[in-house]
C-alpha distance (Angstrom), angle and dihedral (degrees) to the residues before:
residue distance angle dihedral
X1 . . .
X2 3.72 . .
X3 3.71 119.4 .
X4 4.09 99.0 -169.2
X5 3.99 117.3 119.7
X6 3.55 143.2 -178.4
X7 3.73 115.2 -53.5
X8 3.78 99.2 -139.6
X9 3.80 110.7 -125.6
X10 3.91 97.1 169.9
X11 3.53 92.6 166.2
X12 3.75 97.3 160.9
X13 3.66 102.6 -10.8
X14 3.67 104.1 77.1
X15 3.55 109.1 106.0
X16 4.24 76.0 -145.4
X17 3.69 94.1 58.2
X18 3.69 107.6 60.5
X19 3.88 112.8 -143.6
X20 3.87 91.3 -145.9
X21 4.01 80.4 71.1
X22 3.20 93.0 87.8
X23 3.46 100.3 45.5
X24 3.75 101.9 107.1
X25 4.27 84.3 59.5
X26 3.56 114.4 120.6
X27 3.86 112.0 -103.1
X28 3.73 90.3 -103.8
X29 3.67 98.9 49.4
X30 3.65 93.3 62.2
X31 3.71 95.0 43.6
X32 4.25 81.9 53.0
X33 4.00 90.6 47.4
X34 4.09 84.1 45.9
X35 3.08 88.5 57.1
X36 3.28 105.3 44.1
X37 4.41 86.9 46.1
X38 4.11 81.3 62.7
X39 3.51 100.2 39.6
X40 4.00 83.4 59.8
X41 3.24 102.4 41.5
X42 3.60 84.9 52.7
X43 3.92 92.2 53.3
X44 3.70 92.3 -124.4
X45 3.77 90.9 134.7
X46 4.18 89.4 173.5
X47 3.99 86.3 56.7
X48 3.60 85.3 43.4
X49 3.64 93.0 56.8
X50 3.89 97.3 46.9
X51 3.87 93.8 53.1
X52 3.57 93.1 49.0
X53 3.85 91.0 47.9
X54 4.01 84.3 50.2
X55 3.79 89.2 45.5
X56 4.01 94.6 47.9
X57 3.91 85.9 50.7
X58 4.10 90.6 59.5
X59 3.71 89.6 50.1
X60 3.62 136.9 -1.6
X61 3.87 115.1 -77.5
X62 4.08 100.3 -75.4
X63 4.04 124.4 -162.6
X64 3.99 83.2 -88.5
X65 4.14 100.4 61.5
X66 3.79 83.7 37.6
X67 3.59 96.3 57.7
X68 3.27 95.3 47.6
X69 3.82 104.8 51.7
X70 3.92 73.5 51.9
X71 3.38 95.2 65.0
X72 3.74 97.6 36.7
X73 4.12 81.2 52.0
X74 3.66 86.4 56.8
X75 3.34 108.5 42.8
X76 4.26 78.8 54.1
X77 4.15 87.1 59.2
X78 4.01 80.9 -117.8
X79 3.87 84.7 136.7
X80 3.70 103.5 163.1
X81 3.80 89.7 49.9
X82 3.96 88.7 48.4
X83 4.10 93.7 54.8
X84 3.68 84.9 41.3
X85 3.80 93.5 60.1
X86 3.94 92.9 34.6
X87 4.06 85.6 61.0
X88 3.73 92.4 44.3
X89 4.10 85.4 52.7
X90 3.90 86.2 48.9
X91 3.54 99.0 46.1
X92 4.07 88.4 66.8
X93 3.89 94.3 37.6
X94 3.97 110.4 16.8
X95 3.91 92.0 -170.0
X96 3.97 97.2 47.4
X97 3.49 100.3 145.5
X98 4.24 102.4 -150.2
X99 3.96 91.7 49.4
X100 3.63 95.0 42.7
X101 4.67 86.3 47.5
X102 3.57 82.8 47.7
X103 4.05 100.8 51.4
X104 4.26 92.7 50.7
X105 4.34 83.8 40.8
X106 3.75 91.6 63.8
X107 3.60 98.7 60.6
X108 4.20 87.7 51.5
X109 3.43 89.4 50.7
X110 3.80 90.3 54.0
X111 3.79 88.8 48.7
X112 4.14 94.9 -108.6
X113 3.76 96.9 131.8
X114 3.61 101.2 169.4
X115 3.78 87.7 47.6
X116 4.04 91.4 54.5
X117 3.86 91.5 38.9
X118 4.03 90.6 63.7
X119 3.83 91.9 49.6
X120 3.83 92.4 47.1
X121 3.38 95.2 42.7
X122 3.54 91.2 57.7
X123 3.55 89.5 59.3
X124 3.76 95.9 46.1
X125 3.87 85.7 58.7
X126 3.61 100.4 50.9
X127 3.99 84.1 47.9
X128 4.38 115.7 16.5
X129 3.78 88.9 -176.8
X130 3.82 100.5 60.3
X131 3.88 92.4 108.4
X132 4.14 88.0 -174.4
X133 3.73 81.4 70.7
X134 3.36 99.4 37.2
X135 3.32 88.2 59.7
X136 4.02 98.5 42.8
X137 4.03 88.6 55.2
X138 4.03 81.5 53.3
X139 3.53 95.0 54.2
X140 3.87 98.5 51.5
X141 3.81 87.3 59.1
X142 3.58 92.3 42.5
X143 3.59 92.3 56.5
X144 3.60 94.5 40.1
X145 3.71 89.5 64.1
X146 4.06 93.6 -119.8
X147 3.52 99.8 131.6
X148 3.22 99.6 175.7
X149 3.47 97.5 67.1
X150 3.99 90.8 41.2
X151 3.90 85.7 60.2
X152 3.92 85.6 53.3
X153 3.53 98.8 46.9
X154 3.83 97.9 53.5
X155 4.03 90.1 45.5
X156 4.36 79.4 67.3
X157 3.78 88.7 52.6
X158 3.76 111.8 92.3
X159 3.54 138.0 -121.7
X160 2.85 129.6 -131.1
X161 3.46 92.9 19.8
X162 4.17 138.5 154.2
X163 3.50 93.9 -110.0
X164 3.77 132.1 54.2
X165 3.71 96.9 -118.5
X166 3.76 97.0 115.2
X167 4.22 83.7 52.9
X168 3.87 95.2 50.4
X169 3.37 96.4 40.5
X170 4.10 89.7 56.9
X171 3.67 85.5 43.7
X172 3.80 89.7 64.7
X173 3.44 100.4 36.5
X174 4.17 87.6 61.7
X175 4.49 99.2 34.9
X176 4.53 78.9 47.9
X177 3.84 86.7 48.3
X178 4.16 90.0 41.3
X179 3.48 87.5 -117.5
X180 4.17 86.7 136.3
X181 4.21 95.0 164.8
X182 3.87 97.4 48.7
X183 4.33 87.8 42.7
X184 3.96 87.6 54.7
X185 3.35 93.8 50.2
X186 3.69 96.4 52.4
X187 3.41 90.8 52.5
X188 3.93 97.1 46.7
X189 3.85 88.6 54.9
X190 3.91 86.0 47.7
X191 3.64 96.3 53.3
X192 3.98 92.1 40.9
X193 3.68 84.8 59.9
X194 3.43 116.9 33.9
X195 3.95 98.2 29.9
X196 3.94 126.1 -153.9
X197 3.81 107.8 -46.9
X198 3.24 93.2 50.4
X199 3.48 106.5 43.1
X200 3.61 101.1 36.3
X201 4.47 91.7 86.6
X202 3.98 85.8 58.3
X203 3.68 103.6 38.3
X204 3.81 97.5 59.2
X205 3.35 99.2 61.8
X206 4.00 84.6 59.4
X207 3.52 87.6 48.8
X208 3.55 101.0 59.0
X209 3.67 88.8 41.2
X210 3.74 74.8 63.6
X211 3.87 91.9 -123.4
X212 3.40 97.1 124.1
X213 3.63 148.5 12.6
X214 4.15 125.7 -87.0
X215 4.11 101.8 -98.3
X216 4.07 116.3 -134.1
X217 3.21 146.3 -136.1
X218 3.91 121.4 -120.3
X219 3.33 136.5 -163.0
X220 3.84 130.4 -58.1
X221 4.02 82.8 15.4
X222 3.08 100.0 -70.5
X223 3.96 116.3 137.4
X224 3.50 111.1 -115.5
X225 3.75 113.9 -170.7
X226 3.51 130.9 -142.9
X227 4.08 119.4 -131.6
X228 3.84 104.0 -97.7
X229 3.99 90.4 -179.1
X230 3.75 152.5 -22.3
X231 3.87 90.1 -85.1
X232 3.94 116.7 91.4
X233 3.68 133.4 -161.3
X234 3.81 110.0 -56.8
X235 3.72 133.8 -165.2
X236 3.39 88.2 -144.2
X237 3.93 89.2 65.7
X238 3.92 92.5 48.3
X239 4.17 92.4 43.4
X240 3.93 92.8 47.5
X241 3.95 120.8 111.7
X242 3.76 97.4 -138.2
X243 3.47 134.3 -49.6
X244 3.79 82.6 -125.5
X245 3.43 101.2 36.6
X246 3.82 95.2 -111.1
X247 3.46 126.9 102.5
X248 4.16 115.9 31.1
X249 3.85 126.0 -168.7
X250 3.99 112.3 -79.5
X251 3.86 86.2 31.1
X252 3.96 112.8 129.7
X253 3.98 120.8 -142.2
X254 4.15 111.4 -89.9
């Protein structure tokens, strides 16, 4: 099974990381770090490369070109270089949010779940309501087989909520369990929902897992999702408790 997950980019989409922080950029460094946001989103890591080297001429490299030659590091399995770059990042902003995600993702993409728990978890503390590490810390004891403590975790997740955490997370549960028609479905209703921005931080983990397919973007940004399987949004997925019997609808994050 593969173990590799979404490299965070975040660039401007964390509510952590404040898009008005780059507001005293020159004109042409954020069209460079624009760039460079599409050019990874795309997966064109070459592209990628060129607009941050464009970007890092404009101004000197700043915790959002480091982060993402992090990432682009990672997703290469050039880990050492990756944490390297992540602490480089740090050293200018010690709380940025992507490089700090993408230090404690490295260790669950090398399978060391305990490892990537503590450096979540740490996260989760400074800030219980970040539901994309709520549901990291449920997916290292999900894949560590304990589920006992996977059952817990998704009980903390809210619902309803603004992100499709709660969704994913059931998704998991059922494709871990080989329960492939009632994980589909969860993820259908998820996507109906929630559409491609916000879903598209959850889903790749599942894709790597190879669970499910990569979603896409359509035209006019709007998300346009690709079939994952037969099985389409159910009311039966939106109506049920839990897949874990944890969290229920009206229920408010411990």
């Amino acid at each position: 099974m593969l173990t590799r997950f979404l490299l965070l980019l975040a660039l401007l989409a964390s509510p952590l990381c404040a898009a008005d922080s780059l507001k005293d950029y020159p004109i042409e460094y954020r069209k460079a770090l624009a760039e460079m946001a599409k050019a990874f989103n795309d997966r064109d890591f070459e592209r990628t490369l060129v607009a941050i080297d464009k970007a890092d001429q404009i101004v000197p490299p700043t915790v959002h070109t480091l982060n993402t030659r992090a990432a682009i590091m990672i997703e290469r399995h050039q880990w050492d270089e990756g944490i390297k770059l992540c602490r480089q990042a740090l050293k200018i902003d010690p709380r940025y949010y992507p490089s700090r995600f993408n230090l404690a993702e490295i260790p669950l993409m090398q399978s060391k779940y305990a490892e990537a728990r503590e450096l979540f978890q740490k996260m989760l503390d400074e800030n219980p309501r970040d539901e994309l590490v709520q549901f990291r810390v449920f997916l290292t004891y999900l894949l560590e087989k304990n589920d006992t403590a996977a059952r817990e975790a998704l009980g903390k997740i809210k619902f309803p909520s603004d992100t499709p955490a709660y969704y994913y997370a059931n998704a998991a549960w059922e494709f871990a369990h080989a329960n492939e028609s009632e994980g589909a479905a969860w993820v259908a209703r998820g996507d109906w929902i929630f559409g491609y921005d916000k879903i598209v931080n959850f889903s790749e983990s599942l894709v790597q897992l190879g669970w499910i397919e990569r979603p896409v973007r359509g035209e006019s940004d709007k998300a346009v999702l690709k079939p994952r399987a037969s099985v389409e949004p159910t009311k039966a997925a939106e109506e049920k408790p839990g897949a874990l019997g944890a969290a229920k609808p009206g229920d408010a994050a411990k």
